[in-house]
Structures are given as structure tokens and as C-alpha cells.
C-alpha positions in Angstrom: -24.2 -21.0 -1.1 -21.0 -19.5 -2.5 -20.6 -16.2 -4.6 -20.2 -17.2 -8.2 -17.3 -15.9 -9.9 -17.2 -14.2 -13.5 -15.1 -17.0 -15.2 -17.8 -19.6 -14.0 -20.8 -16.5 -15.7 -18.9 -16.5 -18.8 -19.1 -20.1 -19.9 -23.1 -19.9 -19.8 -25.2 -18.3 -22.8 -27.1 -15.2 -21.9 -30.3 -17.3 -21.7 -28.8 -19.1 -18.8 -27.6 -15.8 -17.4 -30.9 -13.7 -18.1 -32.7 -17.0 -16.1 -29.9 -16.5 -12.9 -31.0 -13.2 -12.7 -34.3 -13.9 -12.6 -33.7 -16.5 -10.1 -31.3 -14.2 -7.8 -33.6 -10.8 -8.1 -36.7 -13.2 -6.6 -34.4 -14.3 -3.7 -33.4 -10.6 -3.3 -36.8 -10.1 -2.9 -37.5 -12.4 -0.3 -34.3 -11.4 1.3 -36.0 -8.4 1.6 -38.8 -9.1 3.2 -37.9 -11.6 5.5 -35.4 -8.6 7.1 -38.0 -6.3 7.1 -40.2 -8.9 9.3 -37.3 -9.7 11.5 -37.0 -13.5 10.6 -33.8 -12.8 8.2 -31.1 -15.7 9.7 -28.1 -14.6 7.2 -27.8 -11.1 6.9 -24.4 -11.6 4.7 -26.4 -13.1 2.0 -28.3 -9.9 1.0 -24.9 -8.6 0.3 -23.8 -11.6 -1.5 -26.8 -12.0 -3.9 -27.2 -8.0 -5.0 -23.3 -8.6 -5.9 -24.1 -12.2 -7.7 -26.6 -9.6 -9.6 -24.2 -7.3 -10.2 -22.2 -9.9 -11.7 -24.6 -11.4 -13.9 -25.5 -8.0 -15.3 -21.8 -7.0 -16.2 -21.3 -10.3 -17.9 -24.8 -9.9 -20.1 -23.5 -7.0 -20.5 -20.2 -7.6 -21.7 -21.8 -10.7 -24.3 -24.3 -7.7 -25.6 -21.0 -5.1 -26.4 -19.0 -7.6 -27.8 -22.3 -9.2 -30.0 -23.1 -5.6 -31.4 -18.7 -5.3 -32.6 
């Protein structure tokens, strides 16, 4: 799966976003828990999905400043 870029974020409404975040924070979760068991295959992808979050969160964000202007 490829990182998303912020262009791509910004053409969604924040109910799409706020469900993406959902949907990457369980993943991070079983990211998680499949490295802490030892049966984790990419270890790249923990990296690539807290950044995807990280993402999503500064685009909400940036809809929620420029909404409250």
C-alpha cells in the first residue's frame, strides 16, 4: 500500500477523513501487536501508517482552522 499524499486528503470531507483515521489507528494497532508477538512481515509499514495518521490529522486539522475563520 502507498503513503497517501496531502493533495489526495484534501479532496475528501472530514467525514471521510475522520473514517481513515479510524481505519489507519486500528491497523496501527495490529501493527503493534503483531511486532510485539514477532509475526510482524513489514516493519516499514508501522512507520508509514503513524505518518498516514499524522497526515490525516494535519489535514482535519487544517478544514477545522479554516471552518472556524
Amino acid at each position: 500500500m502507498r503513503a497517501m499524499d496531502a493533495a489526495e486528503l484534501r479532496n475528501r470531507t472530514p467525514d471521510q477523513l475522520r473514517d481513515q483515521l479510524v481505519a489507519l489507528k486500528k491497523e496501527a494497532f495490529n501493527l503493534r501487536f503483531q511486532q510485539a508477538t514477532g509475526q510482524i512481515e513489514n516493519t516499514a509499514r508501522i512507520r508509514q501508517v503513524r505518518r498516514d495518521i499524522a497526515r490525516v490529522k494535519t489535514v482535519l486539522n487544517e478544514m477545522a482552522r479554516k471552518a472556524a475563520v
